[in-house]
Every structure is written in C-alpha cells, then in structure tokens.
C-alpha positions as CSV (number, residue, x, y, z in Angstrom):
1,X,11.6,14.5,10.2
2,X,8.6,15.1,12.8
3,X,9.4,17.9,15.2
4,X,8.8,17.0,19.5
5,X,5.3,17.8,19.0
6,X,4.8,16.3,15.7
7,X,4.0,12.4,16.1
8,X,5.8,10.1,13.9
9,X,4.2,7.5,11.5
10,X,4.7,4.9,13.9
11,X,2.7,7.2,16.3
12,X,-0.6,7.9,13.8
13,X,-0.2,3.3,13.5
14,X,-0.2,2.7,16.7
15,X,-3.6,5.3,17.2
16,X,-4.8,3.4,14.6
17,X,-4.8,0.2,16.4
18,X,-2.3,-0.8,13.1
19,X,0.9,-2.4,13.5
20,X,2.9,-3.2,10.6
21,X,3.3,-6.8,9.3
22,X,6.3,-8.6,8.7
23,X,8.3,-7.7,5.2
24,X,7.0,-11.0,2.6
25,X,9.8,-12.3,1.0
26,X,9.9,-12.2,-2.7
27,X,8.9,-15.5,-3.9
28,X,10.1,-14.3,-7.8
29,X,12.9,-12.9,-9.4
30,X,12.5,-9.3,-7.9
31,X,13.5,-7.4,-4.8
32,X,11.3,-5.5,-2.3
33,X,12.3,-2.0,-2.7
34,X,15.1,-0.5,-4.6
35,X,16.2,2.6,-3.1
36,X,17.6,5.3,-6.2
37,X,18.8,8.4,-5.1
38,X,16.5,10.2,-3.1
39,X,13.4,7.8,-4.8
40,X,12.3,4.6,-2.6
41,X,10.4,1.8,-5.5
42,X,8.6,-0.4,-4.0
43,X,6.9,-3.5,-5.9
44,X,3.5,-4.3,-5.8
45,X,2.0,-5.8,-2.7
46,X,-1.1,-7.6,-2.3
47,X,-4.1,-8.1,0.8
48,X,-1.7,-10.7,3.1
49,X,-3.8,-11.3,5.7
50,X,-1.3,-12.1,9.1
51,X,-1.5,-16.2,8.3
52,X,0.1,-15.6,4.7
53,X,-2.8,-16.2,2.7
54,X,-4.3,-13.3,0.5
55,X,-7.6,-12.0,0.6
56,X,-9.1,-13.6,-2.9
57,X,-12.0,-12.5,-5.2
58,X,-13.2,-10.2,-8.2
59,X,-14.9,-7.0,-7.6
60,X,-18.0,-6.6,-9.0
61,X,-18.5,-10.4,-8.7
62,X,-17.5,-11.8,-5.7
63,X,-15.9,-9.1,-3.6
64,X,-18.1,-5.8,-2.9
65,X,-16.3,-2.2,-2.9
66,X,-16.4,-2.2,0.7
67,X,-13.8,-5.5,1.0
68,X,-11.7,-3.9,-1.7
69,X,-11.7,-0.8,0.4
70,X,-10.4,-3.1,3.3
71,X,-8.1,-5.0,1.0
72,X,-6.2,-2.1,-1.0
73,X,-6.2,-1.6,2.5
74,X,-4.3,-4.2,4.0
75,X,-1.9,-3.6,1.0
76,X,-1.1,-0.5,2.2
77,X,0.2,-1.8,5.4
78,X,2.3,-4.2,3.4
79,X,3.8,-1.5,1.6
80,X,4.5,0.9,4.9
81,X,6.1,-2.2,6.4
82,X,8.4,-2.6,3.2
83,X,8.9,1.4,3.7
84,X,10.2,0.5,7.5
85,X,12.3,-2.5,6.5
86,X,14.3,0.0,3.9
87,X,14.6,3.3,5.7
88,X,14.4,2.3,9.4
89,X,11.8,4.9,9.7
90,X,9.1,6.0,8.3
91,X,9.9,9.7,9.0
92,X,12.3,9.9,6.3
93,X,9.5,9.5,3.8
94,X,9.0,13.3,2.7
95,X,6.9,12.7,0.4
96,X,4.4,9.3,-1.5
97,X,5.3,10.4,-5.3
98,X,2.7,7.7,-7.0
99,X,0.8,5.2,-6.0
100,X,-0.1,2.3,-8.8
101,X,-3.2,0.5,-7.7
102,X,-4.3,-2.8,-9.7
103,X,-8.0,-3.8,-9.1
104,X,-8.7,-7.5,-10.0
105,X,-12.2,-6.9,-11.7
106,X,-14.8,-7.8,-13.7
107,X,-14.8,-6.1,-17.3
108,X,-18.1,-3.9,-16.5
109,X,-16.8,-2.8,-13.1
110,X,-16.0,1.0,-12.7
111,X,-15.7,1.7,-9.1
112,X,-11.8,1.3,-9.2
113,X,-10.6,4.2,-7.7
114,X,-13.2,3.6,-4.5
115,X,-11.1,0.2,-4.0
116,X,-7.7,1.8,-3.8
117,X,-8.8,4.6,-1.5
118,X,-8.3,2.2,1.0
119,X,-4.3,2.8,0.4
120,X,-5.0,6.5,-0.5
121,X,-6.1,6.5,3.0
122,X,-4.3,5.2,5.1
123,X,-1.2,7.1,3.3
124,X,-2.1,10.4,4.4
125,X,-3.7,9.1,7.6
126,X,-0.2,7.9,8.9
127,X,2.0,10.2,6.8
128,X,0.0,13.3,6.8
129,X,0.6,15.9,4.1
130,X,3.3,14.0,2.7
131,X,1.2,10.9,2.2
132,X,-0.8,12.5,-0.2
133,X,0.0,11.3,-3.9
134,X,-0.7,11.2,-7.9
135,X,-2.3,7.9,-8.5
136,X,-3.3,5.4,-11.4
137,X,-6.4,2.9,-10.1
138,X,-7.0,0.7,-13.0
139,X,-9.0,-2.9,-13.5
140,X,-7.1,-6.0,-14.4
141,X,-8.5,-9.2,-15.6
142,X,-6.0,-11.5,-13.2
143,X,-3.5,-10.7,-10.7
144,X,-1.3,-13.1,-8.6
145,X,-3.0,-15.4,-6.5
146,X,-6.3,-14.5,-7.4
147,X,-5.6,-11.8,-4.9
148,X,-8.4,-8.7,-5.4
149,X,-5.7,-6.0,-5.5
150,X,-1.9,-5.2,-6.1
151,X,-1.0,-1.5,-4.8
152,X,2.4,-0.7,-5.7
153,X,4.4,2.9,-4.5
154,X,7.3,5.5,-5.3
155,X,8.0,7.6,-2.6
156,X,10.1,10.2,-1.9
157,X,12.9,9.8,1.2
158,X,15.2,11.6,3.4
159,X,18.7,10.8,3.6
C-alpha cells in the first residue's frame, strides 16, 4: 500500500488524463478474474473503445505499430479496470507477474513486442516498480472480433 506521499494508481490515472472503463461482461463461458491465493488471473482483454466496439485490423497490413501501440494500449486499461473491479484498489497489486500479449498479425510481421509496449507501459506508468513484468508478445493469425490485440495478466495482490 502507497505511503501519504506516495500517490496511488488511481492518482498516476487521473495525471494521465485516463479513467478506467467499465468492467465488459464475459460474453463466453469464462469469468473475468479469478483471484487464487495471493495470485489475481485475469483473461484476455481486447482494444474496447468506450461505445463497445473494438479497435479492428492486422498489423503489418492494415493497422501500423503506432495503432497497436495505442490499442495494446487501450487493453491495458481494460485489464486495470478488471484489476479495480476485483480488489477495490489498485494498491493491493504488489506486483504484475506476467503479461500475455496476443498481436493479431500478418505472418511476415516481427515488430510484436513494439505493439504490446503499449500495456508494458502504461503498467509501470500507473503501478510504478511493481508494474514492471516478464512478458510473452507473440503474433496470431485471428483473434476475437477481428480485434488487433488480446493482452491478458497475472498479477500479484495484497490481502
């Protein structure tokens, strides 16, 4: 937990000119989070732009590394939010274990891990230190939607 002169998540957000969005429902068979121990899982989440639609496109076709950036991004934010809903604040993360970042991309595209720095980010821009992480960016040949990235997280928690 942040100290008086430490500011919280919601703090480094709101100097971002960020707010979190609202949790998605599942629309599968899964749940949101599963909280295990001291270990928060959180499934994949993708661009959701604030009308509900997701940001659409392949990189290295249609989408440039600069709108993955932004995208893996805006997935980022979903995941935080999902954080929020399960811990009631984001203080209590101590620590982002692994991030999982899923680039929807054309076979001869290799810039992968410049798309999910987005996330990387804005991690350790709101969680400091302990947003810092291992991480797997790899290239898929679909994901849901059509959507240009999935970003999916482990993190450590407080109790």
């Amino acid at each position: 937990m942040p100290t008086q002169e430490e500011p919280t998540p919601e703090d480094a957000l709101a100097a971002l000119g960020l707010s979190l969005p609202e949790v998605p429902v599942p629309v599968a068979n899964y749940v949101p989070y599963r909280l295990v121990g001291e270990c928060l899982y959180l499934s994949g989440q993708g661009p959701k732009r604030p009308d509900g639609t997701y940001r659409t496109g392949r990189l290295g076709r249609d989408t440039t590394v600069e709108e993955g950036y932004a995208d893996a991004r805006l997935a980022g934010l979903q995941l935080l939010a999902v954080a929020k809903a399960a811990l009631g604040d984001l203080s209590r993360v101590t620590a982002v274990v692994k991030l999982l970042g899923m680039v929807n991309a054309e076979p001869d595209f290799a810039d992968h891990p410049k798309v999910i720095n987005g996330c990387s980010d804005l991690f350790v821009a709101v969680l400091g230190e302990a947003g810092r992480h291992a991480r797997s960016a790899v290239g898929m040949g679909s994901l849901p939607n059509g959507m240009t990235v999935e970003v999916e997280a482990i993190l450590q928690v407080s109790r």
